[in-house]
PyMOL commands that place a pseudoatom at each C-alpha (Angstrom):
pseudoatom trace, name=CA, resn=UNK, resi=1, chain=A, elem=C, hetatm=0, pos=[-1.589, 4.301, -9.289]
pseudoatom trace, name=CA, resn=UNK, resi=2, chain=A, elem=C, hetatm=0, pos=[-4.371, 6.143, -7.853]
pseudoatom trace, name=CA, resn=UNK, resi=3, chain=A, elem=C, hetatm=0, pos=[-6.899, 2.744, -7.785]
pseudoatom trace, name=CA, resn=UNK, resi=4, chain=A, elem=C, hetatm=0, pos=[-3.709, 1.319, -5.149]
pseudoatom trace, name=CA, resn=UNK, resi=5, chain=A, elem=C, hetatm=0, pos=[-4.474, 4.465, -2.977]
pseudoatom trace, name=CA, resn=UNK, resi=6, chain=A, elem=C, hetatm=0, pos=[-8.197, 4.408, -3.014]
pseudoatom trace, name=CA, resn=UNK, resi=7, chain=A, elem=C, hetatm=0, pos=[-8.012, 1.185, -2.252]
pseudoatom trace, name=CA, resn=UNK, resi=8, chain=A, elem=C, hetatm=0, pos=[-5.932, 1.732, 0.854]
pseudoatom trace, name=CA, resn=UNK, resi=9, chain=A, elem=C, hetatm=0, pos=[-7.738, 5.063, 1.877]
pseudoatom trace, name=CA, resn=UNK, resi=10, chain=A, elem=C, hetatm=0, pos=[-11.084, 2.380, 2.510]
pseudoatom trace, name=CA, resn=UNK, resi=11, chain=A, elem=C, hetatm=0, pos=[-8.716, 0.249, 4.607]
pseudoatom trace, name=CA, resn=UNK, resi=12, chain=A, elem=C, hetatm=0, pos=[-7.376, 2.882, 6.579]
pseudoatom trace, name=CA, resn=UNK, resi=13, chain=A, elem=C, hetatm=0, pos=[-10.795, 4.123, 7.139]
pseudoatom trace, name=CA, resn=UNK, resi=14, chain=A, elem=C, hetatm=0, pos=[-11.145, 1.365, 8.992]
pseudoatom trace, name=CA, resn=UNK, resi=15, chain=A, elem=C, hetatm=0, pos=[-7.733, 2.128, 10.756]
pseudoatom trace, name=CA, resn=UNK, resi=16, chain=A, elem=C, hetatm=0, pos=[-8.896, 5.557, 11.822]
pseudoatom trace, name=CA, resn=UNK, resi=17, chain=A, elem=C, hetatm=0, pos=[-12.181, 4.458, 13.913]
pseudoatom trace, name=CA, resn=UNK, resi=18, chain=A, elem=C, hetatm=0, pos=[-10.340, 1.489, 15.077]
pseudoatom trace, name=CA, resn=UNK, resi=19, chain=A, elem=C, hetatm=0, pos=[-7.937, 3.601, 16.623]
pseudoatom trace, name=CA, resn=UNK, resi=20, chain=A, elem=C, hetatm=0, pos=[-10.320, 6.006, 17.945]
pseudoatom trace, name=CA, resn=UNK, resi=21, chain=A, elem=C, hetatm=0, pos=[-11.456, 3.066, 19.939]
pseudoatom trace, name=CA, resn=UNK, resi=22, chain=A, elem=C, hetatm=0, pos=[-9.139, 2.124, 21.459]
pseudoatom trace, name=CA, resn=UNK, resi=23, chain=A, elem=C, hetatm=0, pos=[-8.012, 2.472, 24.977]
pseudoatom trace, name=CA, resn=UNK, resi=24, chain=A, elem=C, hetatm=0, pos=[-4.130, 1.805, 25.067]
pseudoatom trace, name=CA, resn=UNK, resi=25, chain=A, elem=C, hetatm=0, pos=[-3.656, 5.099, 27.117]
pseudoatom trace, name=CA, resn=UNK, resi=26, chain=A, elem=C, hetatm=0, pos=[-1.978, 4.896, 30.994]
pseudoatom trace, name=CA, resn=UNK, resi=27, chain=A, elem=C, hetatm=0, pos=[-0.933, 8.205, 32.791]
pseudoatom trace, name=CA, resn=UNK, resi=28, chain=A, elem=C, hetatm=0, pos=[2.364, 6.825, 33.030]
pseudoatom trace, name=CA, resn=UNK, resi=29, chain=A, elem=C, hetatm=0, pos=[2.796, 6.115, 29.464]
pseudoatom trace, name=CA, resn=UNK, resi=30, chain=A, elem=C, hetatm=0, pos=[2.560, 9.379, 27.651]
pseudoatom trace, name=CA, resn=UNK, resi=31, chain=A, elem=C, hetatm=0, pos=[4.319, 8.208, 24.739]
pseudoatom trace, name=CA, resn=UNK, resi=32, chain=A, elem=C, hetatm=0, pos=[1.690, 5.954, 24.046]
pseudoatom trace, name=CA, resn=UNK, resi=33, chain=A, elem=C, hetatm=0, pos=[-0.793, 8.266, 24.103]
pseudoatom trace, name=CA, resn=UNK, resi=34, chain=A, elem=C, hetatm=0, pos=[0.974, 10.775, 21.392]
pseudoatom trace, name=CA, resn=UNK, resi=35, chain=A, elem=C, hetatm=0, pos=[1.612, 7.810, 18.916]
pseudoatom trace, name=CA, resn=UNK, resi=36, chain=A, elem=C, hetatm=0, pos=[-2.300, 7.168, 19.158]
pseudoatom trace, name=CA, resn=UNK, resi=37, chain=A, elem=C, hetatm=0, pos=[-2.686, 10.319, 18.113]
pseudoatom trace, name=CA, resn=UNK, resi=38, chain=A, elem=C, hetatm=0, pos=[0.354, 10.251, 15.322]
pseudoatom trace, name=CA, resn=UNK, resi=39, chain=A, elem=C, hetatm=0, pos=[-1.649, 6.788, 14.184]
pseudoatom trace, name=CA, resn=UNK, resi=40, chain=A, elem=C, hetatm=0, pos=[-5.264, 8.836, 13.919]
pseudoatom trace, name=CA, resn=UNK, resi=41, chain=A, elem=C, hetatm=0, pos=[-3.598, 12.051, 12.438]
pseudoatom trace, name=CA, resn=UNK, resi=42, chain=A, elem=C, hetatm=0, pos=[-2.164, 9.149, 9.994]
pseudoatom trace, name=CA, resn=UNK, resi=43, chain=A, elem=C, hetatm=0, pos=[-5.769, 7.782, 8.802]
pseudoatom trace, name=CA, resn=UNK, resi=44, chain=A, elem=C, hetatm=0, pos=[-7.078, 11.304, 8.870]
pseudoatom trace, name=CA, resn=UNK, resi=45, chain=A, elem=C, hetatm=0, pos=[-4.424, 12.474, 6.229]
pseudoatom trace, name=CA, resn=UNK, resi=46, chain=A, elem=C, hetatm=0, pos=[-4.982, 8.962, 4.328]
pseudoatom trace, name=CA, resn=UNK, resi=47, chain=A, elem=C, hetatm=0, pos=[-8.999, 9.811, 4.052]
pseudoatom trace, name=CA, resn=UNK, resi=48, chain=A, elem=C, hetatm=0, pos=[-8.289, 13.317, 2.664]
pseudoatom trace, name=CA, resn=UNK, resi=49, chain=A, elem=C, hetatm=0, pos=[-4.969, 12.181, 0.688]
pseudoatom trace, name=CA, resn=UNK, resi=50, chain=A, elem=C, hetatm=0, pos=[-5.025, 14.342, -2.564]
pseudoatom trace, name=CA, resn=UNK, resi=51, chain=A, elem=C, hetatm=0, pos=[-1.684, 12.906, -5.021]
pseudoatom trace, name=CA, resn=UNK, resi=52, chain=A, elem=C, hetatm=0, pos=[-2.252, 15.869, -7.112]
pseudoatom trace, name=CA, resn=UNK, resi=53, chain=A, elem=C, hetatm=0, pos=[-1.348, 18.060, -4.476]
pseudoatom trace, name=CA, resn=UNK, resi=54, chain=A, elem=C, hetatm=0, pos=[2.289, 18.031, -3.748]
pseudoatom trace, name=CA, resn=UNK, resi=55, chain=A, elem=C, hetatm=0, pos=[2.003, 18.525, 0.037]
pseudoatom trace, name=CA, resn=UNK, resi=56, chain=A, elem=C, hetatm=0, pos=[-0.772, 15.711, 0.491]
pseudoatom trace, name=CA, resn=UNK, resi=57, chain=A, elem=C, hetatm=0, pos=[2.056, 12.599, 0.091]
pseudoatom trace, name=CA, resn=UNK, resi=58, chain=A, elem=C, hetatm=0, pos=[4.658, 14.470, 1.605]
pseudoatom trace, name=CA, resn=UNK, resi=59, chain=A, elem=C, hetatm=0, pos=[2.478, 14.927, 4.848]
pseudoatom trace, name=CA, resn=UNK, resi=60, chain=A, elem=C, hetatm=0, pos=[1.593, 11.391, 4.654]
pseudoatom trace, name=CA, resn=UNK, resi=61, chain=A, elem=C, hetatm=0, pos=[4.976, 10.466, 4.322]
pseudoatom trace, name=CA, resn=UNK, resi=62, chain=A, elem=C, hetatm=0, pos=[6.191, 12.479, 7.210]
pseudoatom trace, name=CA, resn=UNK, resi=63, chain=A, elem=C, hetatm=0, pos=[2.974, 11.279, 9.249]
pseudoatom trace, name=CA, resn=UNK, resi=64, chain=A, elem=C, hetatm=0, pos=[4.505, 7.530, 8.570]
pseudoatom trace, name=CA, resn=UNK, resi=65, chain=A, elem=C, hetatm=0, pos=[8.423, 8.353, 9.640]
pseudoatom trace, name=CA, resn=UNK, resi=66, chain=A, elem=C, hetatm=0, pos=[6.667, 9.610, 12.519]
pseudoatom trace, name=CA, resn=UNK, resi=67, chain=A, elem=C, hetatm=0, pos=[4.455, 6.700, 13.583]
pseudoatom trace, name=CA, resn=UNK, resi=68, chain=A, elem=C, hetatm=0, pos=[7.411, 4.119, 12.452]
pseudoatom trace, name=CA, resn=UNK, resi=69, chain=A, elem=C, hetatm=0, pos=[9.204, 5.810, 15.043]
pseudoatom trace, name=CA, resn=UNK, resi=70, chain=A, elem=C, hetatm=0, pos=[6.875, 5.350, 18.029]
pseudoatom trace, name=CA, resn=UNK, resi=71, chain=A, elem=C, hetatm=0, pos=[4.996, 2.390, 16.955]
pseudoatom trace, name=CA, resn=UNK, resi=72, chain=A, elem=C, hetatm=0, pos=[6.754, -0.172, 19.443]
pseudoatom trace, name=CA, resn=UNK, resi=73, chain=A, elem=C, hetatm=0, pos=[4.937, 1.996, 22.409]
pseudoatom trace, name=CA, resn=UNK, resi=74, chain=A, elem=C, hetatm=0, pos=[1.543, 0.276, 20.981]
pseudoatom trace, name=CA, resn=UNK, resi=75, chain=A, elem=C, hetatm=0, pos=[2.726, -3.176, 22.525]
pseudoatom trace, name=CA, resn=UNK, resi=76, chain=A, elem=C, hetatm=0, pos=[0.889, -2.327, 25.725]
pseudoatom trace, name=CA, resn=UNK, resi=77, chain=A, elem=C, hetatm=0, pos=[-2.030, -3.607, 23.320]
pseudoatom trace, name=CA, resn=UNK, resi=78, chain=A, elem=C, hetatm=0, pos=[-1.775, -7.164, 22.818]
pseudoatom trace, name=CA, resn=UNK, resi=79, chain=A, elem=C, hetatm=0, pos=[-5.296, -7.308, 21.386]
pseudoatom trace, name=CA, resn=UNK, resi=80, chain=A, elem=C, hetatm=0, pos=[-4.867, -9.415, 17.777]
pseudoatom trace, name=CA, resn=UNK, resi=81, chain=A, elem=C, hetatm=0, pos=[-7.435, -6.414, 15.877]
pseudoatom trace, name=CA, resn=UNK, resi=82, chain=A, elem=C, hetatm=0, pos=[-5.337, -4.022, 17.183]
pseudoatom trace, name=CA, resn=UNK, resi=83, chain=A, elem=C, hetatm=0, pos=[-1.852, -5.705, 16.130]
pseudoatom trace, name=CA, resn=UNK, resi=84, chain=A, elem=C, hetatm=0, pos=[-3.743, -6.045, 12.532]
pseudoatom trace, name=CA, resn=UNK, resi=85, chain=A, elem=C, hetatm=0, pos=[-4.491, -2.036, 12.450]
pseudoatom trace, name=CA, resn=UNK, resi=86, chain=A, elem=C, hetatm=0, pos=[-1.107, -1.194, 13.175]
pseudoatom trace, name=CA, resn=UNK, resi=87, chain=A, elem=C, hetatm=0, pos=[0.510, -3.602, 11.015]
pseudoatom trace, name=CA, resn=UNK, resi=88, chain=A, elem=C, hetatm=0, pos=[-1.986, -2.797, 8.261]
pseudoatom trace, name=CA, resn=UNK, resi=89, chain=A, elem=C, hetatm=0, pos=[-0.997, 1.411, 9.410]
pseudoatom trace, name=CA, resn=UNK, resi=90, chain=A, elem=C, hetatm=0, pos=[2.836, 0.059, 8.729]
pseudoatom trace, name=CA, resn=UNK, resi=91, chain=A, elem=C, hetatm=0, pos=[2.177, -2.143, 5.584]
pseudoatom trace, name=CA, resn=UNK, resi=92, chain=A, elem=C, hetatm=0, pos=[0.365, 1.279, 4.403]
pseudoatom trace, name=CA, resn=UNK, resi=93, chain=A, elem=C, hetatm=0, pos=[3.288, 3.469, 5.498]
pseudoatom trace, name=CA, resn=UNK, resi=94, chain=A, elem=C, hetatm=0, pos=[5.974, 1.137, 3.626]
pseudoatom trace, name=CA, resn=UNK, resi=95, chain=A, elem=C, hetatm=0, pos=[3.588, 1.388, 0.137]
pseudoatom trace, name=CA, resn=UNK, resi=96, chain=A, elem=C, hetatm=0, pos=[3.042, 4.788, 0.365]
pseudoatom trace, name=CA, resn=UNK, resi=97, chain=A, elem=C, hetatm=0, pos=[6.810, 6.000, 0.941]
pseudoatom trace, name=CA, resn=UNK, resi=98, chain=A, elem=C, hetatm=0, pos=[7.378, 3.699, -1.823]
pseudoatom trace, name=CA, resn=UNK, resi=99, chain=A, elem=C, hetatm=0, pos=[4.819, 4.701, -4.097]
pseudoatom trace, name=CA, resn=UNK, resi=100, chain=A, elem=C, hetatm=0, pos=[4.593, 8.312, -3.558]
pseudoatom trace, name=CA, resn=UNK, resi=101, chain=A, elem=C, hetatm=0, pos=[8.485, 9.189, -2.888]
pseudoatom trace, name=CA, resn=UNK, resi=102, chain=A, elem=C, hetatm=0, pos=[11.071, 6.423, -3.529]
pseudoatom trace, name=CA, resn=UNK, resi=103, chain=A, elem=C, hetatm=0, pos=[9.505, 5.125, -7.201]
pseudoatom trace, name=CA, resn=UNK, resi=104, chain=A, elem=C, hetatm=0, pos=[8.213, 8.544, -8.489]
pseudoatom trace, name=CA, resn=UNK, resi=105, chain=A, elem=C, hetatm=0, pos=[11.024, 9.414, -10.569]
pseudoatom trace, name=CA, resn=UNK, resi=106, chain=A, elem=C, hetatm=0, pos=[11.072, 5.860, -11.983]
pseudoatom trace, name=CA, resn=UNK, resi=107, chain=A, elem=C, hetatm=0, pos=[7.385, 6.060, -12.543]
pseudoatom trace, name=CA, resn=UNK, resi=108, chain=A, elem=C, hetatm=0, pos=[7.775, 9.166, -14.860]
pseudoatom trace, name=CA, resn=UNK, resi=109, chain=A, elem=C, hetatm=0, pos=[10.439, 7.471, -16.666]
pseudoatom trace, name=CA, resn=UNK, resi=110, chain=A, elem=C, hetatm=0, pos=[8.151, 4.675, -17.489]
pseudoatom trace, name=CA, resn=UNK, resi=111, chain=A, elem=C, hetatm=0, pos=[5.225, 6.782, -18.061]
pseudoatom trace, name=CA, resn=UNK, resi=112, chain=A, elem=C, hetatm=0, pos=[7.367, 8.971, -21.061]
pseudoatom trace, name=CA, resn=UNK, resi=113, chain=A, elem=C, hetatm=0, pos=[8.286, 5.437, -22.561]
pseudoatom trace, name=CA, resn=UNK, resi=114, chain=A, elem=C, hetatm=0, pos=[4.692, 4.782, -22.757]
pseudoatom trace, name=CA, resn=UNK, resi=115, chain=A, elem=C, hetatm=0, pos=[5.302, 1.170, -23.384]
pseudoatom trace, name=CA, resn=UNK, resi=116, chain=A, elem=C, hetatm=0, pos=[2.283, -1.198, -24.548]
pseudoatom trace, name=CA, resn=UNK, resi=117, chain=A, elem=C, hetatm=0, pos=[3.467, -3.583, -21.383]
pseudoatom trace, name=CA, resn=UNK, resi=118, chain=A, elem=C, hetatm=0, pos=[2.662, -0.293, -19.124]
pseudoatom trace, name=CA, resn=UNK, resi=119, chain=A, elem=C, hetatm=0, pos=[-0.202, 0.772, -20.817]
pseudoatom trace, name=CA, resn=UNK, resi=120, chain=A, elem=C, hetatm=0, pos=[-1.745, -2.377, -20.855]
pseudoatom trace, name=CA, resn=UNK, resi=121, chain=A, elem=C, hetatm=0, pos=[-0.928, -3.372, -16.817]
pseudoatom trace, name=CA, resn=UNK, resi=122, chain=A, elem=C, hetatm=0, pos=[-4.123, -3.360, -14.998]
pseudoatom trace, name=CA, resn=UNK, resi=123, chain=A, elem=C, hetatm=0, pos=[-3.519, -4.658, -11.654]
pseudoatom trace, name=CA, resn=UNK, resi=124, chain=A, elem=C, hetatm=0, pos=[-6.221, -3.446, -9.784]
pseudoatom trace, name=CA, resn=UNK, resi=125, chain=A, elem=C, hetatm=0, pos=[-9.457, -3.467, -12.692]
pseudoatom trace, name=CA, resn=UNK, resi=126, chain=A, elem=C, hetatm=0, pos=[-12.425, -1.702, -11.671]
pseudoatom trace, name=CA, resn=UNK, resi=127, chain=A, elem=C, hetatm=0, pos=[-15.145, -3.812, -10.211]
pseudoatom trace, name=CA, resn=UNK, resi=128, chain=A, elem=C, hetatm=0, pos=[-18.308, -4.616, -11.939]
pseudoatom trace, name=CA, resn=UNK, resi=129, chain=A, elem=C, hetatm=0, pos=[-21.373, -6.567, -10.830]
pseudoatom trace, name=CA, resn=UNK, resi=130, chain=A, elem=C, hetatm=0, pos=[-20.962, -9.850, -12.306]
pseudoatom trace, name=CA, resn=UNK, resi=131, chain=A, elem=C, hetatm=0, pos=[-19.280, -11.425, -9.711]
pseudoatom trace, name=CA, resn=UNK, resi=132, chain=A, elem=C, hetatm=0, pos=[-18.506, -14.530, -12.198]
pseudoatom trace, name=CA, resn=UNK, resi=133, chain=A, elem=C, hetatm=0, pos=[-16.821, -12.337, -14.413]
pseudoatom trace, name=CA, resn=UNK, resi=134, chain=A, elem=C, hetatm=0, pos=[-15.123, -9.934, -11.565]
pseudoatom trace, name=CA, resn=UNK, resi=135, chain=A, elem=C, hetatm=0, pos=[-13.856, -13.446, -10.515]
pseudoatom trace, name=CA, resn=UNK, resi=136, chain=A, elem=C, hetatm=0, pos=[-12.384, -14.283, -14.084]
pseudoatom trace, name=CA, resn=UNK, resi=137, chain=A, elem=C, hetatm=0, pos=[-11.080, -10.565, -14.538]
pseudoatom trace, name=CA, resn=UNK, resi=138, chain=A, elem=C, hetatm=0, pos=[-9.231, -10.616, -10.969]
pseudoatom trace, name=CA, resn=UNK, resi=139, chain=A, elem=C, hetatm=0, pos=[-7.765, -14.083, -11.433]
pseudoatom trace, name=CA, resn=UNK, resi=140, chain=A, elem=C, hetatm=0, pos=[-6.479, -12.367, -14.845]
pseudoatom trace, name=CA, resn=UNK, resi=141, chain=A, elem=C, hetatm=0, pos=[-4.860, -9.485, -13.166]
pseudoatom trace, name=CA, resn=UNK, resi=142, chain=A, elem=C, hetatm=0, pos=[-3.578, -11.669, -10.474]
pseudoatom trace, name=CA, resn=UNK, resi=143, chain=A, elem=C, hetatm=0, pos=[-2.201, -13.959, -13.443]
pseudoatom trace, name=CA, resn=UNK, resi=144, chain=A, elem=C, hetatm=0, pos=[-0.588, -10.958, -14.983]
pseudoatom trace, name=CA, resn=UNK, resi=145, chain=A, elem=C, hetatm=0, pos=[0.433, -9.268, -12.270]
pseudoatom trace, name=CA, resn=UNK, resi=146, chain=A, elem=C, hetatm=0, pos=[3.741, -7.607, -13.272]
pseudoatom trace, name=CA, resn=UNK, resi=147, chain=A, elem=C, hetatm=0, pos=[2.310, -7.364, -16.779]
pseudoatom trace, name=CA, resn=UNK, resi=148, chain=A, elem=C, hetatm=0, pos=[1.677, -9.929, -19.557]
pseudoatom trace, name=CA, resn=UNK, resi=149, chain=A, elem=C, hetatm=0, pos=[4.988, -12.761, -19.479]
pseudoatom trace, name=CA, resn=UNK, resi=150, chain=A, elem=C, hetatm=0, pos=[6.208, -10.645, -16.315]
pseudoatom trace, name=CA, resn=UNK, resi=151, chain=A, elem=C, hetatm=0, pos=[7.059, -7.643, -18.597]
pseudoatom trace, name=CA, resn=UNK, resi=152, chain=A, elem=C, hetatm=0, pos=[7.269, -4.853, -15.699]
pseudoatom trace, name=CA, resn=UNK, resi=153, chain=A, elem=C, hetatm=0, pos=[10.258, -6.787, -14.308]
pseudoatom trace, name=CA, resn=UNK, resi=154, chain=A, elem=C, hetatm=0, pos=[12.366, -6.112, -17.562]
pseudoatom trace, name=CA, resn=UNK, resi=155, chain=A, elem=C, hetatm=0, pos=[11.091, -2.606, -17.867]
pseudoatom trace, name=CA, resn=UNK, resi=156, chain=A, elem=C, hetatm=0, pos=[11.520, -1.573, -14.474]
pseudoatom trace, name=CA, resn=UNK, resi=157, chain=A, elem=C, hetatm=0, pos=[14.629, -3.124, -14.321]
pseudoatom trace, name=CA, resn=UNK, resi=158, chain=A, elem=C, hetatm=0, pos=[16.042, -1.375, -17.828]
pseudoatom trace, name=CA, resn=UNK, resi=159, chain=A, elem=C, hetatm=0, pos=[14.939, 1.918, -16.708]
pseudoatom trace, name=CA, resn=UNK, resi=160, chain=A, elem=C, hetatm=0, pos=[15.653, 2.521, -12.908]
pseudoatom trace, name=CA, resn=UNK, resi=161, chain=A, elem=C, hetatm=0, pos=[17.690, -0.802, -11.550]
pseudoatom trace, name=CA, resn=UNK, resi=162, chain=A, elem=C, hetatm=0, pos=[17.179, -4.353, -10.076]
pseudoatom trace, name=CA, resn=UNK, resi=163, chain=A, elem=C, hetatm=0, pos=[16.672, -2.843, -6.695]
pseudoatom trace, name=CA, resn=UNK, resi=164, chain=A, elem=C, hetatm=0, pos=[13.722, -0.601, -7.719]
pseudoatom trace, name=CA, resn=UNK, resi=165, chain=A, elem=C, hetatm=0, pos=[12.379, -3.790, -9.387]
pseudoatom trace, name=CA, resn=UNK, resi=166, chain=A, elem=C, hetatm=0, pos=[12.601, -5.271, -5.768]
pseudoatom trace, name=CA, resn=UNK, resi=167, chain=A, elem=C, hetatm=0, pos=[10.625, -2.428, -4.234]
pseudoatom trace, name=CA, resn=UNK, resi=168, chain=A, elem=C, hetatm=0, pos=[8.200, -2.547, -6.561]
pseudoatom trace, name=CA, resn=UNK, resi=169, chain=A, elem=C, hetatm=0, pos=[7.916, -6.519, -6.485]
pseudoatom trace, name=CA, resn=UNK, resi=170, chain=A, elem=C, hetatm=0, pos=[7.880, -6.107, -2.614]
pseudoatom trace, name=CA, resn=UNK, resi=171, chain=A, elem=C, hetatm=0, pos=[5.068, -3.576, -2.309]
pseudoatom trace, name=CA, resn=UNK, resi=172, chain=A, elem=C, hetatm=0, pos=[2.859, -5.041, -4.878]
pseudoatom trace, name=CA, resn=UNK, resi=173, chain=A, elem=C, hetatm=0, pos=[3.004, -8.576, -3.780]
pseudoatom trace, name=CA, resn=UNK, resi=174, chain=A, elem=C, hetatm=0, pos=[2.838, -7.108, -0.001]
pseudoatom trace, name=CA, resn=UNK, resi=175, chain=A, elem=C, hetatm=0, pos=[-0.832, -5.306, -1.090]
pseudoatom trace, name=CA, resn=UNK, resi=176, chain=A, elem=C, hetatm=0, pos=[-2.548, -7.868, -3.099]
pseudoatom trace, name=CA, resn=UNK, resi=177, chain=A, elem=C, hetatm=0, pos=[-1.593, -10.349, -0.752]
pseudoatom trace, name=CA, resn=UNK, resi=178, chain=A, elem=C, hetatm=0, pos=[-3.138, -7.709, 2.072]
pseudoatom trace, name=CA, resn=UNK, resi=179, chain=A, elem=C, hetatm=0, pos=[-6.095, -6.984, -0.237]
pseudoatom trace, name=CA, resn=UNK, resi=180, chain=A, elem=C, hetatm=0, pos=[-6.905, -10.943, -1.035]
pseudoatom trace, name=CA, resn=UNK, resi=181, chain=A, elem=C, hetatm=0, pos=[-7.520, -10.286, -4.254]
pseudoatom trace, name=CA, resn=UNK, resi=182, chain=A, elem=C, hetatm=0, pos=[-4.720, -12.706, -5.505]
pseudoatom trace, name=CA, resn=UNK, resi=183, chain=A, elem=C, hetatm=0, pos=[-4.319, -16.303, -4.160]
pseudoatom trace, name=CA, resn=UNK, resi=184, chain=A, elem=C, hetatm=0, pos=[-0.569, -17.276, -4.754]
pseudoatom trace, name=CA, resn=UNK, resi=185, chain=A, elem=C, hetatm=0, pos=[0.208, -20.612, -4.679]
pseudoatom trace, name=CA, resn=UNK, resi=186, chain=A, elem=C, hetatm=0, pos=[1.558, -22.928, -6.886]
pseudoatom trace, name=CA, resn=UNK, resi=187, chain=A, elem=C, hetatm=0, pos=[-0.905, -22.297, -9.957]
pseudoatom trace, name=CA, resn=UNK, resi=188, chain=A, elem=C, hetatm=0, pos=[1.224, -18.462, -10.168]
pseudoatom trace, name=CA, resn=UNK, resi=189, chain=A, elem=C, hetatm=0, pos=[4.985, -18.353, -10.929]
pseudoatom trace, name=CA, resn=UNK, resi=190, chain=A, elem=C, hetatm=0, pos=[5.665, -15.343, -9.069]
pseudoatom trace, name=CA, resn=UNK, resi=191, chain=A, elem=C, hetatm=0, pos=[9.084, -13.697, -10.499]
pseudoatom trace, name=CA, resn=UNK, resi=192, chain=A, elem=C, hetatm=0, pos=[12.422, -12.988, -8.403]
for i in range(1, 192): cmd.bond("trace and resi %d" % i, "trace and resi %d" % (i + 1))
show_as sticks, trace
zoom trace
């Protein structure tokens, strides 16, 4: 779980100076202005995001009910980078209030069953610098993305619902889509 956020902390690196360049601000839009700053207080709290810490998600989380809210004043941006920071802000927002709210308790559920389909799930393997075999050992996560034979669907499903199975589906697909690191296409059977 922690490799998803480091991940995204990079990305939103990105977010934060993006946004800090930006110049979507007009006297007569104020509102504008404050969700700027709700969007850089957002990639600020991403960079110094600490999941140990019980306040760190919960600010985060907060930070992203607060930007959701305001984030139609951006339009006065049409710029295409811009419209990819603050969808990839909202894409972030949606994984973390998934991943560090809605699917904790199922995630300790899982954890205590310690089964060998969660133990072995590697969906995000560290990188090493063989790029053949970094190719080989991401189109093997990507292959087994929900586990080997799609075994998180049945465990997740078991143990906290069909619609948590959704969520999780939803947010994982969303990210390694985001991320490029998987290519779906016909070659993957991606499960319902």
């Amino acid at each position: 779980m922690c490799r998803k956020l480091t991940v995204f902390m990079a990305i939103l690196i990105f977010v934060t100076a993006t946004c800090e360049a930006l110049d979507c601000t007009n006297p007569e839009v104020p509102e504008t202005t404050k969700c700027l700053e709700i969007f850089k207080e957002l990639g600020e709290n991403i960079i110094r995001l600490d999941i140990s810490n019980k306040t760190g998600p919960t600010k985060v989380i907060e930070i992203c009910i607060n930007f959701n809210r305001c984030r139609q004043t951006l339009d006065c941006q049409p710029d295409k980078v811009f419209a990819i920071v603050v969808n990839t802000g909202l894409m972030f927002c949606e994984y973390a209030q998934f991943f560090l709210d809605t699917f904790v308790p199922c995630q300790v559920k899982i954890d205590a069953k310690a089964s060998e389909c969660s133990k072995n799930w590697d969906p995000y393997p560290s990188e090493i610098s063989d790029k053949e075999k970094m190719a080989k050992i991401h189109k093997e996560a990507c292959d087994n993305l929900f586990g080997k034979d799609n075994c998180l669907e049945k465990e997740i499903t078991e143990t906290c619902g069909v619609e948590m199975w959704k969520g999780f589906r939803k947010n994982t697909l969303a990210m390694k889509t985001f991320m490029g690191t998987c290519k779906f296409g016909e070659e993957i059977t991606i499960p319902k």
